[in-house]
VEXDREN-2710 file (C-alpha; in Angstrom, 1 decimal):
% VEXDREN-2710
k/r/px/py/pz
1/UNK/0.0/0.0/0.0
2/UNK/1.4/3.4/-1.0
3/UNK/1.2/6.5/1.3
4/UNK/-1.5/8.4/-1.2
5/UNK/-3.9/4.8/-0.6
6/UNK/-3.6/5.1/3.4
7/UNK/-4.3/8.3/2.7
8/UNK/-7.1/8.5/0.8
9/UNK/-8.9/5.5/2.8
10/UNK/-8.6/7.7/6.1
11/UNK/-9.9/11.1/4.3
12/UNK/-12.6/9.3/2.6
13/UNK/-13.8/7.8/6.1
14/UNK/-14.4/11.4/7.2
15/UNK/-15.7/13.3/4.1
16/UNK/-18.4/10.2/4.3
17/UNK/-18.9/11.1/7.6
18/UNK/-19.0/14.4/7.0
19/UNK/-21.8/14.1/4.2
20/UNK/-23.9/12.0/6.3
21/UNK/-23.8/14.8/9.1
22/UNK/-24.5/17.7/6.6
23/UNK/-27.9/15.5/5.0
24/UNK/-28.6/14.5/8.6
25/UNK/-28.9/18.4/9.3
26/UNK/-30.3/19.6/6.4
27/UNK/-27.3/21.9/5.1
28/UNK/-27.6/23.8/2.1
29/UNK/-28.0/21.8/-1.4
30/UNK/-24.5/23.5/-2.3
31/UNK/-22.4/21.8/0.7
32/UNK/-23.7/18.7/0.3
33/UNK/-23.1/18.6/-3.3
34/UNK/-19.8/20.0/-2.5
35/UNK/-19.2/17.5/0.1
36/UNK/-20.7/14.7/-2.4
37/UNK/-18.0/16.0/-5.1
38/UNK/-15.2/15.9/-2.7
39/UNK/-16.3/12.1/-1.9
40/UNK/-16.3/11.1/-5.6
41/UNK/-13.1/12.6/-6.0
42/UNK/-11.5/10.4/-3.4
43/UNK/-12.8/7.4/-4.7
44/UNK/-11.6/7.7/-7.5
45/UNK/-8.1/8.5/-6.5
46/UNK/-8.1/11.8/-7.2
47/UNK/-6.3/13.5/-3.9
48/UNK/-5.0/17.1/-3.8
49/UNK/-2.0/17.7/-1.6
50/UNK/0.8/20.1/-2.1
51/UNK/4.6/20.1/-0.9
52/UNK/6.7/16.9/-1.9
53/UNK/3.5/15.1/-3.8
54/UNK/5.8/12.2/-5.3
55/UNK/6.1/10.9/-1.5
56/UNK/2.9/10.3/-2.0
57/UNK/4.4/7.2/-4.1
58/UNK/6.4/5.6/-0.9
59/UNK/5.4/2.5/0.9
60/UNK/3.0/3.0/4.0
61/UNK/4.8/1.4/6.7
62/UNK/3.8/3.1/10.0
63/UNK/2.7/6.1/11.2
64/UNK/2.6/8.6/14.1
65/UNK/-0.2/11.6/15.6
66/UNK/1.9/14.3/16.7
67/UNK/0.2/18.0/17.5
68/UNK/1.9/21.2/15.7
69/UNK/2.9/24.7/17.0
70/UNK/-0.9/25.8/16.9
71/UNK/-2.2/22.4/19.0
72/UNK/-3.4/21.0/15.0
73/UNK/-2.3/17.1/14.5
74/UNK/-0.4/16.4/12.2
75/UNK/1.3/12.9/11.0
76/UNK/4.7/12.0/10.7
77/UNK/4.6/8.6/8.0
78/UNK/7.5/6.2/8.4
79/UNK/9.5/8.5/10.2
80/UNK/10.8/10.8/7.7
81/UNK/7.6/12.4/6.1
82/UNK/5.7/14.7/7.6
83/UNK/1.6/15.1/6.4
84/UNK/-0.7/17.7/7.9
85/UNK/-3.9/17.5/6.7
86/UNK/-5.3/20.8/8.2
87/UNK/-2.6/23.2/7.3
88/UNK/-2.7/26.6/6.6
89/UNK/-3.7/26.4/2.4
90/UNK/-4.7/22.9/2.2
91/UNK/-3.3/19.5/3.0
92/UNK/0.5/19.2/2.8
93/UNK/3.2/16.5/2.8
94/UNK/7.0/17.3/3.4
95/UNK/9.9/15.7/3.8
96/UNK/11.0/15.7/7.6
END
């Protein structure tokens, strides 16, 4: 399994989520169609990330949930990459 698969299995678990909630609550048509597109996407395979994207092509081996300077998690993938999904512009991946 390649880092972009564990990836994209983890996101796709919450955007599902996350469309459930927003039907369950009766959000806007325009969320939930945005949140629908974002699910189709990931399924798919199509994942946006900046940074170092062709880590994205390493093997998954382990991972580990470490917070940031602003208390937001972010992941650090077999040691040498670092992933953080909530950053600033978007989802990220470096080299650590």
């Amino acid at each position: 399994m390649t880092i972009k698969e564990y990836l994209i299995g983890c996101e796709l678990k919450a955007a599902e989520y996350r469309l459930s909630e927003l039907k369950d609550m009766g959000a806007p048509v325009v969320m939930i169609t945005g949140q629908e597109k974002c699910v189709e996407d990931m399924k798919a395979g199509i994942f946006k990330v900046s940074g170092d994207t062709e880590l994205l092509e390493e093997e998954y081996v382990e991972r580990e949930v470490k917070k940031g300077r602003s208390g937001k998690p972010y992941l650090t993938i077999n040691g040498h990459i670092n992933y953080f999904p909530k950053a600033k512009y978007g989802r990220y991946i470096t080299e650590a």
